[in-house]
Backbone as a printed PyTorch tensor [residue, N CA C, xyz], in Angstrom:
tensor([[[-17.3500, -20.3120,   3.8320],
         [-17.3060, -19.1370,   2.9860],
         [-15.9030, -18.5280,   2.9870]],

        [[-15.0340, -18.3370,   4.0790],
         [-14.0760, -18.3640,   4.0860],
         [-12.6910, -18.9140,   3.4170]],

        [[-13.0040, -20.0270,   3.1570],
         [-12.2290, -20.6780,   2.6390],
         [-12.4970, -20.7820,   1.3110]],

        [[-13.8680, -20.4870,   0.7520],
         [-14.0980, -20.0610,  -0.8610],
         [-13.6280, -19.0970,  -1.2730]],

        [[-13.4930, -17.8510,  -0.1850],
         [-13.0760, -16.4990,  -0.4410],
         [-11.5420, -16.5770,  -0.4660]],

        [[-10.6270, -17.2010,   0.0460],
         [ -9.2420, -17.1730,   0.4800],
         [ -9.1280, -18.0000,  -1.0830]],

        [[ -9.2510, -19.0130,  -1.3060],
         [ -8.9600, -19.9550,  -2.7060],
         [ -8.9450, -18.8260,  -4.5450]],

        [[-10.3330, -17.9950,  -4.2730],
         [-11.2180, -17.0720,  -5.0690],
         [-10.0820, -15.7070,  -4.5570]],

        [[ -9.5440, -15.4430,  -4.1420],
         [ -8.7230, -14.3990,  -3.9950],
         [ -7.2290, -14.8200,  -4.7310]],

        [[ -6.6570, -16.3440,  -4.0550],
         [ -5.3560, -16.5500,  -4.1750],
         [ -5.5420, -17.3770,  -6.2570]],

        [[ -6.8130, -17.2560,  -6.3550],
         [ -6.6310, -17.3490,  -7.8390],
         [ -6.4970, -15.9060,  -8.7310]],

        [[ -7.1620, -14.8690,  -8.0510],
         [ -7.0270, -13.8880,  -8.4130],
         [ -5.4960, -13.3530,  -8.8040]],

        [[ -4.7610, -13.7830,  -7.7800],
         [ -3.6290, -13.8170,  -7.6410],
         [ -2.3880, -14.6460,  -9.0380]],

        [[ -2.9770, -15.8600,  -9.0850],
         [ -2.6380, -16.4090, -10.3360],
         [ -3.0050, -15.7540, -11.2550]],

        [[ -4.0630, -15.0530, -11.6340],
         [ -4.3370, -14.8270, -12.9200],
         [ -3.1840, -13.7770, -13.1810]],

        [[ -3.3960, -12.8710, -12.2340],
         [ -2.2520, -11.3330, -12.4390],
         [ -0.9170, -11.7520, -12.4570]],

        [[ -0.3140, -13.1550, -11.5710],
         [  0.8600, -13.3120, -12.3310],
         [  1.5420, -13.6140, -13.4020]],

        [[  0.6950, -14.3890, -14.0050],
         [  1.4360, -14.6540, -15.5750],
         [  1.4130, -13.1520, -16.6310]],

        [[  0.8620, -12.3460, -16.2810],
         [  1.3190, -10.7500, -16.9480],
         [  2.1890, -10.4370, -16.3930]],

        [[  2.6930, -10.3950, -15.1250],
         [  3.9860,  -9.7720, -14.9040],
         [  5.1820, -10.6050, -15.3270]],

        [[  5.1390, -11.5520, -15.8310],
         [  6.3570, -11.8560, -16.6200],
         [  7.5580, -12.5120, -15.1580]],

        [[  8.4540, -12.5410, -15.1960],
         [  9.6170, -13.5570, -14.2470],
         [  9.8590, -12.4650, -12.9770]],

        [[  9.8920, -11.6310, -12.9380],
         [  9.6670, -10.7380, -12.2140],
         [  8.7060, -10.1600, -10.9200]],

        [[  7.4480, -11.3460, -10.9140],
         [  6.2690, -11.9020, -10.1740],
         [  6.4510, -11.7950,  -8.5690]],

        [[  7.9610, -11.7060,  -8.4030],
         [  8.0480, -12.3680,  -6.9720],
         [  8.3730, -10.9920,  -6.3490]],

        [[  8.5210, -11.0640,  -4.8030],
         [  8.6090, -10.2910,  -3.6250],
         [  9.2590,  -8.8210,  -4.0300]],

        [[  9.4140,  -7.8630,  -3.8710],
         [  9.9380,  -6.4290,  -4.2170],
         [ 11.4440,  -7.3340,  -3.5250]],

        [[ 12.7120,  -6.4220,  -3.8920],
         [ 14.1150,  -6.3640,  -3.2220],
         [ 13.9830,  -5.6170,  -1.8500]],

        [[ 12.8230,  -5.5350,  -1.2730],
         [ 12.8710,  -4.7000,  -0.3100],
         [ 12.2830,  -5.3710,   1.3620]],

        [[ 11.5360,  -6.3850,   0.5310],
         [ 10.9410,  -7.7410,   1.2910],
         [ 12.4300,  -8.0820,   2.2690]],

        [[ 11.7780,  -7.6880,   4.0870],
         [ 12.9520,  -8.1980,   4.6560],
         [ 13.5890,  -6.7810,   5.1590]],

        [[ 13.8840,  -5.8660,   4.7180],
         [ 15.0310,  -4.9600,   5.1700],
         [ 14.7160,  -4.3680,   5.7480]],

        [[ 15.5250,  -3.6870,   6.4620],
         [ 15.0510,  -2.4980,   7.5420],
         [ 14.4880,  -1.2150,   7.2040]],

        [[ 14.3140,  -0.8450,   8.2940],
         [ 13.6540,   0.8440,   7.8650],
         [ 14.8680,   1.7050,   7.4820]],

        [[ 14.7680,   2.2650,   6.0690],
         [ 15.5790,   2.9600,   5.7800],
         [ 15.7270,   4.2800,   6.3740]],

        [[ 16.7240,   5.0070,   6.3640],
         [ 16.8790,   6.4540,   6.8430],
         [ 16.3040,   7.7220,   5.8090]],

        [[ 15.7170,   8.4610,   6.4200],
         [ 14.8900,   9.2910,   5.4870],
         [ 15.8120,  10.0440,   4.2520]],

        [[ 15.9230,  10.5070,   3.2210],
         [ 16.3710,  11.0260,   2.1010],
         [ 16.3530,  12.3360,   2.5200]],

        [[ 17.6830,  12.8260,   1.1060],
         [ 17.5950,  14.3470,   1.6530],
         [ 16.6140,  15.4020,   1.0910]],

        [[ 16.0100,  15.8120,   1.4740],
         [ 15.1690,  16.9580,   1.0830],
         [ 13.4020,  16.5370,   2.3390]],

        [[ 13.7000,  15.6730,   2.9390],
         [ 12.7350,  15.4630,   4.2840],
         [ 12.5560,  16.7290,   5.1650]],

        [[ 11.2690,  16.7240,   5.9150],
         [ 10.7910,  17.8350,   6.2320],
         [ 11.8110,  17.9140,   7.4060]],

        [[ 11.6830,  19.2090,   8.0800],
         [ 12.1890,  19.0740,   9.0720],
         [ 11.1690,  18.9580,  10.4670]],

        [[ 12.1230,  18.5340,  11.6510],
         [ 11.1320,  18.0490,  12.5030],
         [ 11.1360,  16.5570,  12.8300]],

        [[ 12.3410,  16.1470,  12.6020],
         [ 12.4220,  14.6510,  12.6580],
         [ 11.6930,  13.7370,  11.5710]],

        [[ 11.2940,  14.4150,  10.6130],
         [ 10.4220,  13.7540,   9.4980],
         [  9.3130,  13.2290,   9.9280]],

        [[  8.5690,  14.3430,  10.5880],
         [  7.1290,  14.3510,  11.1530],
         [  6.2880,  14.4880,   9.6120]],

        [[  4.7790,  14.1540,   9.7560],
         [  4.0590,  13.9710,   8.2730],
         [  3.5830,  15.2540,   8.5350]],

        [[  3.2720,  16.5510,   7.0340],
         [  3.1190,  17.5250,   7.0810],
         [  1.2530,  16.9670,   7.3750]],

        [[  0.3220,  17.7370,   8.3690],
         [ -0.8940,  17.9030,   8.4890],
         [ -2.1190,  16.9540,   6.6430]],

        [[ -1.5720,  18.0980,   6.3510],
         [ -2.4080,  17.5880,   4.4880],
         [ -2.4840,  16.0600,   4.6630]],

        [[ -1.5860,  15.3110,   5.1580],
         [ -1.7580,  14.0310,   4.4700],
         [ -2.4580,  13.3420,   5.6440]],

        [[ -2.6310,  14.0590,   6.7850],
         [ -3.5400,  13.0400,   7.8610],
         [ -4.8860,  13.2310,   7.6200]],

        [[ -5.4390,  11.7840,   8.3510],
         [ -6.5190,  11.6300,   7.9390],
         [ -6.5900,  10.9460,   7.4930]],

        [[ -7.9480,   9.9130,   6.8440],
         [ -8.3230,   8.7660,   6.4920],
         [ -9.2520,   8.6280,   4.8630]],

        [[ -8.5630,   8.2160,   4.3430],
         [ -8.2480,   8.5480,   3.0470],
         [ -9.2300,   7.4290,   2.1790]],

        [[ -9.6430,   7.4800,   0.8400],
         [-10.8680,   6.0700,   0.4600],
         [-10.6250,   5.6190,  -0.8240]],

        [[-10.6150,   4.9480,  -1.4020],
         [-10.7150,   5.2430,  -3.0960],
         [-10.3850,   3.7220,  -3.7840]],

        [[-11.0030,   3.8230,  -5.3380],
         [-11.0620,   2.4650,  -5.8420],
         [ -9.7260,   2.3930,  -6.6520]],

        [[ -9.1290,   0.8940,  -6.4500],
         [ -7.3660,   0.5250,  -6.8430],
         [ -7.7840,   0.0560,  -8.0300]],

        [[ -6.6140,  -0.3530,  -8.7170],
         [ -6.7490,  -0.7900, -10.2170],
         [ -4.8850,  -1.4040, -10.5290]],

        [[ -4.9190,  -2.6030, -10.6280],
         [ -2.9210,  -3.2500, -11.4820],
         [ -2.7600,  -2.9530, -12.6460]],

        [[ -1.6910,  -3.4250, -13.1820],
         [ -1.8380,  -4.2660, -14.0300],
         [ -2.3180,  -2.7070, -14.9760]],

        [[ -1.4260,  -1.4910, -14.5980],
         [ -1.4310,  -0.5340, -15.5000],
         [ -3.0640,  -0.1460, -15.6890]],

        [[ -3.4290,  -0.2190, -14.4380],
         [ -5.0840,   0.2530, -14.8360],
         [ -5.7050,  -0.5480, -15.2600]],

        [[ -5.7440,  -2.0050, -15.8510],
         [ -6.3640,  -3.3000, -16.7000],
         [ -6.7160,  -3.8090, -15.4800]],

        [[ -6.6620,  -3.8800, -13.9540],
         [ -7.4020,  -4.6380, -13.6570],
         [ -8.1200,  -4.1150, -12.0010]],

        [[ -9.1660,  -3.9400, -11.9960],
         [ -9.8950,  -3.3110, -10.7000],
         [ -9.3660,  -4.4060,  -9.6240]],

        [[ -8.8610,  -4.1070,  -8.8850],
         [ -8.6550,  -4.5030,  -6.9130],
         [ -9.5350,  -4.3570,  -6.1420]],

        [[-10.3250,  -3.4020,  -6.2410],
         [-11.3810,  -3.3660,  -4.9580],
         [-10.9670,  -1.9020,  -4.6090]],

        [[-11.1660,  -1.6230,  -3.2460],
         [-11.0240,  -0.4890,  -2.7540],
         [-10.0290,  -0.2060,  -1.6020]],

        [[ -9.0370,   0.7000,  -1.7170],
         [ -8.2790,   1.0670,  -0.8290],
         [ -8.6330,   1.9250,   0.3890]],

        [[ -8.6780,   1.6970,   1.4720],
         [ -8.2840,   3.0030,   2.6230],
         [ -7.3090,   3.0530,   3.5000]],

        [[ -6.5580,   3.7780,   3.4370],
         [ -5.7890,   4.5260,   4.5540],
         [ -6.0230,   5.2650,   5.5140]],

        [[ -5.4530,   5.2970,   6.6970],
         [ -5.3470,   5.7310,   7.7810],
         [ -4.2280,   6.4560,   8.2940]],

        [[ -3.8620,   7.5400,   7.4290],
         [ -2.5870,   8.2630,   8.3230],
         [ -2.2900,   9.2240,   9.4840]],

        [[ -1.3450,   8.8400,  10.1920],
         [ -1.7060,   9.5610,  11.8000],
         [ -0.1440,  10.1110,  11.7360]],

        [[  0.1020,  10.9600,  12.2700],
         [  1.5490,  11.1920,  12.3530],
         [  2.5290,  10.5280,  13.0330]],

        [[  3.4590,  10.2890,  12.1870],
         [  4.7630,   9.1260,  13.1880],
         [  6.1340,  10.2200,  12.2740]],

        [[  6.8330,   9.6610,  12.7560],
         [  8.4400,  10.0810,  12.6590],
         [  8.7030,   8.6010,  11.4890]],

        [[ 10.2410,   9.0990,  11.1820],
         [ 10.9350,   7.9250,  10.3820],
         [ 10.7790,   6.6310,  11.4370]],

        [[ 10.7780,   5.0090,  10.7550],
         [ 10.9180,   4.6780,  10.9260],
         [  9.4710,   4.0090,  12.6450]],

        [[  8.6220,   4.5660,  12.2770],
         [  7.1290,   4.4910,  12.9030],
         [  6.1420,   4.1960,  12.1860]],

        [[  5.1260,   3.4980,  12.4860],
         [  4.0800,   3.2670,  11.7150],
         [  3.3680,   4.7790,  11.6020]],

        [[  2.9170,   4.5540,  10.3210],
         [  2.2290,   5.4390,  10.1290],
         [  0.5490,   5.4650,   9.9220]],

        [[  0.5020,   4.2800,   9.8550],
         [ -0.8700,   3.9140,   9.5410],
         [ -1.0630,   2.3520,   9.2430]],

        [[ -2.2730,   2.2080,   8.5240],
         [ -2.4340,   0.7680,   7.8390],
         [ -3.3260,   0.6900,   6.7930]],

        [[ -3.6580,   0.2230,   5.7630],
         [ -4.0910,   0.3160,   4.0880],
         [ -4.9680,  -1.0060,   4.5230]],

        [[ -5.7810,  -1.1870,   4.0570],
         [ -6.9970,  -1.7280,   4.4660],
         [ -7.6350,  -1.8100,   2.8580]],

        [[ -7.2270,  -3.0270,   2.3090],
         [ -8.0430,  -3.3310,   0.8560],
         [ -9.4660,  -4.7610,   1.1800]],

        [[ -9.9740,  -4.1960,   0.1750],
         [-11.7320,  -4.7650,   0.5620],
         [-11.6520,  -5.2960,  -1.1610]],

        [[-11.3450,  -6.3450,  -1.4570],
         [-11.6320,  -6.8820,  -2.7150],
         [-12.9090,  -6.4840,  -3.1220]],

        [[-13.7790,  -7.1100,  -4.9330],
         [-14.8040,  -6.7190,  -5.0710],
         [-15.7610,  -8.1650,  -4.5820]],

        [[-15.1230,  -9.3310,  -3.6670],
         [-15.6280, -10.2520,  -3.3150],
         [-16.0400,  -9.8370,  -1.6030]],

        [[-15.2940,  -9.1080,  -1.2590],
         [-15.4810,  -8.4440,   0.3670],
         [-14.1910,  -8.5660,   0.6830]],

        [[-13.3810,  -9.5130,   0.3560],
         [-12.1310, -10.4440,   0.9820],
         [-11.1660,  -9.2270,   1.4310]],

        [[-10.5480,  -9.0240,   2.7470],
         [-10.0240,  -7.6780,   3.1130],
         [ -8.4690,  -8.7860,   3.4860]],

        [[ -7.5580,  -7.3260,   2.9460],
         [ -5.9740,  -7.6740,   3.5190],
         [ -5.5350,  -6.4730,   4.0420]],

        [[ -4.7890,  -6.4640,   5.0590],
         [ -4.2300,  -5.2620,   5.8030],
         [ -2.6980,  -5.0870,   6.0260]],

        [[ -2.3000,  -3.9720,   5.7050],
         [ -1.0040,  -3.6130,   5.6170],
         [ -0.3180,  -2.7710,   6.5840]],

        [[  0.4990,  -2.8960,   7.3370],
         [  1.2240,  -2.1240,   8.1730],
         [  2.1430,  -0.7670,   7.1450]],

        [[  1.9790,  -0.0480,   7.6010],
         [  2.8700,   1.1970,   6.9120],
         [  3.7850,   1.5930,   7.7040]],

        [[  5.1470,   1.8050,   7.3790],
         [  6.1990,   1.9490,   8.2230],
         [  7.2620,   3.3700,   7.2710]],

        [[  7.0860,   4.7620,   7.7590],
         [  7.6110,   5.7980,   7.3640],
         [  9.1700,   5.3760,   7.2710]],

        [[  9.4240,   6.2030,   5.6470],
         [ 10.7510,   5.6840,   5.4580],
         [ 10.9040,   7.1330,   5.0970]],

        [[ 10.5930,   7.9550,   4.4600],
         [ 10.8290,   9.4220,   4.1200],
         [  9.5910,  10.5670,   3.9430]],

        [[  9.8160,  11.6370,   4.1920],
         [  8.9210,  12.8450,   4.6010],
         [  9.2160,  14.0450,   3.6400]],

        [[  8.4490,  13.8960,   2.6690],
         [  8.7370,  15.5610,   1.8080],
         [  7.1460,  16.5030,   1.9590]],

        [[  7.2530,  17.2830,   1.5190],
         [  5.7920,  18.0010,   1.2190],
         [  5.1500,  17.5210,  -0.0200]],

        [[  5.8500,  16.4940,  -0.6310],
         [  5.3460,  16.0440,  -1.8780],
         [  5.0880,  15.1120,  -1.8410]],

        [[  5.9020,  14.0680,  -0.7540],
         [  5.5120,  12.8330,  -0.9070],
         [  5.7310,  11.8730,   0.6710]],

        [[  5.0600,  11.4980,   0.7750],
         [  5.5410,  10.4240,   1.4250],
         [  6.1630,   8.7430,   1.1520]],

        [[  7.1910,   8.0470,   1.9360],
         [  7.0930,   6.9230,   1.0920],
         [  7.5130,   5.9650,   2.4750]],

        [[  6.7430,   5.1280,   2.0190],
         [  6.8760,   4.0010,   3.4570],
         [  6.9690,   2.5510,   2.8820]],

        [[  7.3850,   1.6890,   3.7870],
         [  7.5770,   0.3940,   3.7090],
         [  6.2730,  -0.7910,   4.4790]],

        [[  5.6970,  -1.7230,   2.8620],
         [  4.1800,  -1.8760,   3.6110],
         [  4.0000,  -3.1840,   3.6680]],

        [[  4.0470,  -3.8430,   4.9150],
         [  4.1910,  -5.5370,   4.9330],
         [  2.8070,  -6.0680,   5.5880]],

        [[  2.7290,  -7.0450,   5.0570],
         [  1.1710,  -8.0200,   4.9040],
         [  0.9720,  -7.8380,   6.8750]],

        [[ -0.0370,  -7.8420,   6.8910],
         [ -0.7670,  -7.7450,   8.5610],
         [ -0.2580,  -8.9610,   8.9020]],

        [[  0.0630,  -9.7050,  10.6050],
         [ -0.0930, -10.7330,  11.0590],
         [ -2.2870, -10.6620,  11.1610]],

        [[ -1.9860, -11.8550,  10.5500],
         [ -3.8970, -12.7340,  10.7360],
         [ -4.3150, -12.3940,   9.3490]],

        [[ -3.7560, -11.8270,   8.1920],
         [ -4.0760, -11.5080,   6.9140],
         [ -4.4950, -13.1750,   6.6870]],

        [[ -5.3120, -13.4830,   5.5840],
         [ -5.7640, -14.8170,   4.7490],
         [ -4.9070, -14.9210,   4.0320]],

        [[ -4.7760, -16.2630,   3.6330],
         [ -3.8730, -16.9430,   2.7280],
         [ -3.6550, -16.0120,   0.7640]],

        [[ -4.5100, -15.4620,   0.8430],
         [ -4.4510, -14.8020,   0.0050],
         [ -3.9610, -13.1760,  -0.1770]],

        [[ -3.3720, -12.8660,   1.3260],
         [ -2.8890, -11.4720,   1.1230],
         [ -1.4850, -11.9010,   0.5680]],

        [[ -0.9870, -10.7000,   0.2030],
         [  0.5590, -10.8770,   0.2890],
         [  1.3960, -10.4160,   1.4310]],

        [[  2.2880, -11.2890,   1.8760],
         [  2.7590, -10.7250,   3.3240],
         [  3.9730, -10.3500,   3.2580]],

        [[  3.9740, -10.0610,   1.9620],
         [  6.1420,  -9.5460,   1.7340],
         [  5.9200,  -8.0520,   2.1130]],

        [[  7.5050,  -7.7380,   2.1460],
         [  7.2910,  -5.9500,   2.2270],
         [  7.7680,  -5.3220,   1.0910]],

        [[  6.9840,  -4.6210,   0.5320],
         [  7.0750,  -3.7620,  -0.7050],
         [  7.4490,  -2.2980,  -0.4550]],

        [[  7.8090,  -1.1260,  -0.9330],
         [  7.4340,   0.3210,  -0.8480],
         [  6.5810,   0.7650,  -1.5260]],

        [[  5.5640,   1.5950,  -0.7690],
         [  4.2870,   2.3670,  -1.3370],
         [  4.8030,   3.8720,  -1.1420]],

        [[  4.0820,   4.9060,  -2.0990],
         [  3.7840,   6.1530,  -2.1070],
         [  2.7820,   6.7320,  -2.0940]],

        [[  2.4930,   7.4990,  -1.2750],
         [  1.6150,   8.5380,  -0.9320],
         [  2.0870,  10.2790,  -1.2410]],

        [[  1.2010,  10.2940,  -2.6210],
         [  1.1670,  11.5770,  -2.9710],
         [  0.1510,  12.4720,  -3.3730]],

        [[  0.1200,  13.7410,  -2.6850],
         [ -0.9900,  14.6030,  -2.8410],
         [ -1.4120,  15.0310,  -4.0600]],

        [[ -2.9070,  15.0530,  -4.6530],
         [ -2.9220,  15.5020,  -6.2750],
         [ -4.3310,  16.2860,  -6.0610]],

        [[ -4.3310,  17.3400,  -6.2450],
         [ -5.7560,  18.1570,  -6.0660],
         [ -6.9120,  17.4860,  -5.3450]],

        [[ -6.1510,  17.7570,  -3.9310],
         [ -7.1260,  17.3620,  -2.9060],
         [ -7.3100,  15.8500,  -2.8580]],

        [[ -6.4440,  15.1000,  -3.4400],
         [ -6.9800,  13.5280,  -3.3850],
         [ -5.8300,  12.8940,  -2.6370]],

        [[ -5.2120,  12.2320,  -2.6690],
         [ -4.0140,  11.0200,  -2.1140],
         [ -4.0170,   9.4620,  -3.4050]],

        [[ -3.1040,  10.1660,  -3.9300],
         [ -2.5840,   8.7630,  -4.5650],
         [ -1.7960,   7.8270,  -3.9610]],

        [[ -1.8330,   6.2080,  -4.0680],
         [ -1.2760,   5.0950,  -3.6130],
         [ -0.9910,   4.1830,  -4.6600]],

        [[  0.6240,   4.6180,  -4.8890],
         [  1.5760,   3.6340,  -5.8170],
         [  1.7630,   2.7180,  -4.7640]],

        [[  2.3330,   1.4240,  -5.3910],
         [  2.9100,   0.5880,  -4.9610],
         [  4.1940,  -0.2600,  -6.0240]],

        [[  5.5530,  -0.6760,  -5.8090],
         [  6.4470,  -1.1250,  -6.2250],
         [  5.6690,  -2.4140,  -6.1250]],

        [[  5.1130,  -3.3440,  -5.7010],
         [  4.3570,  -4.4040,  -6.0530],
         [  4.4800,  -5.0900,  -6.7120]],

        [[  5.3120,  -5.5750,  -7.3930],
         [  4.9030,  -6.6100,  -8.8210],
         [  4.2240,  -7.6290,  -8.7520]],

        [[  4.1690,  -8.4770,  -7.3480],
         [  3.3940,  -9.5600,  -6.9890],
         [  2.1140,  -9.0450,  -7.0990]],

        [[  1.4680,  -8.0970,  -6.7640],
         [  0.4400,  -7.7060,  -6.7110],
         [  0.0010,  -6.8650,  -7.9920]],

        [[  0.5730,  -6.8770,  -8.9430],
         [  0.2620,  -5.9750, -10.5310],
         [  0.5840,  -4.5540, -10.1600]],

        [[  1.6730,  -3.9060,  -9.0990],
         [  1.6170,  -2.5100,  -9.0100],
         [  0.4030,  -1.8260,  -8.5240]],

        [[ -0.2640,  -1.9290,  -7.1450],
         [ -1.1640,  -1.3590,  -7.7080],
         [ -1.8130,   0.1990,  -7.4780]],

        [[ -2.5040,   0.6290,  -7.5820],
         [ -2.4470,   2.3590,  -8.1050],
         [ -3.9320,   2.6050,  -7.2400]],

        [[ -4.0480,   3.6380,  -6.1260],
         [ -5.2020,   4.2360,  -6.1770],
         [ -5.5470,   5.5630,  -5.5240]],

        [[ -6.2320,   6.6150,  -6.5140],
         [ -6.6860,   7.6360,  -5.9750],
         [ -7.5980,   7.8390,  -4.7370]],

        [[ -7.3550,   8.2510,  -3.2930],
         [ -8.0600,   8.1160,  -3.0810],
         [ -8.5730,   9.5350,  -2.5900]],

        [[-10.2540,   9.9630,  -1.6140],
         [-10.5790,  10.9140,  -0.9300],
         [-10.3820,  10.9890,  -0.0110]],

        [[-10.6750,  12.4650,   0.6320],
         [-10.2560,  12.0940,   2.4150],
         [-11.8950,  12.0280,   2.3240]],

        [[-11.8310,  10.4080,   3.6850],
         [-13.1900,  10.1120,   3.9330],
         [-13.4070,  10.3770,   5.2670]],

        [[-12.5010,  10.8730,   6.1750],
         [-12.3360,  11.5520,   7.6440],
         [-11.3740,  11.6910,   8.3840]]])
């Protein structure tokens, strides 16, 4: 079953690349270090303001909203620049789960933005490059951009689920 699910995922994968056009491959960010936080970061060593901790739920969508992912959750705990901050935990609509390390790159009251590379033990079908994601607050919810192109960008509102 495993290996139906890993094949059935990494086609999933084909299908969403031929819409993104030549551009398909790894973010420019795949590889680099943790950047130094930007100016307008909280103060406090670019500790995460309270609002955004907590464990967060909600259904993703690429591919400009055209194509459902499954479901996102996050886990944010407070770290400083350059600390994990958590890990993103996607559950395809087959079950098939990939997990992402989150690594704080900057701290505003508006946003957070971190650097998010494929788990070691992810299936052949995660992506294991490192991209930048955003985490931003929108009436009580947590949105999750992603620079992604390998993955169709992908986008999700989520709740706090605890």
């Amino acid at each position: 079953m495993a290996g139906a699910l890993a094949v059935v995922t990494v086609g999933v994968g084909f299908l969403v690349k031929p819409f993104l056009g030549t551009g398909g491959g790894p973010s420019s960010d795949a590889g680099s270090a943790v950047k130094s936080p930007s100016a307008g970061t909280t103060s406090g060593g670019g500790k995460i303001p309270a609002a955004y901790l907590g464990t967060w739920q909600g259904s993703a969508t690429a591919l400009s909203g055209n194509l459902p992912v499954g479901t996102f959750r996050v886990t944010v705990e407070q770290a400083a620049v350059g600390q994990e901050l958590g890990r993103l935990r996607q559950t395809d609509q087959l079950g098939g789960v990939c997990t992402d390390v989150l690594i704080l790159r900057s701290v505003t009251a508006t946003k957070l933005v971190a650097s998010s590379t494929g788990a070691e033990g992810n299936h052949d079908g995660c992506d294991p490059g490192t991209n930048t994601v955003y985490l931003t607050p929108s009436d009580g919810d947590l949105v999750y951009t992603s620079d992604s192109s390998a993955e169709g960008n992908p986008v999700a509102v989520m709740t706090r689920s605890g």
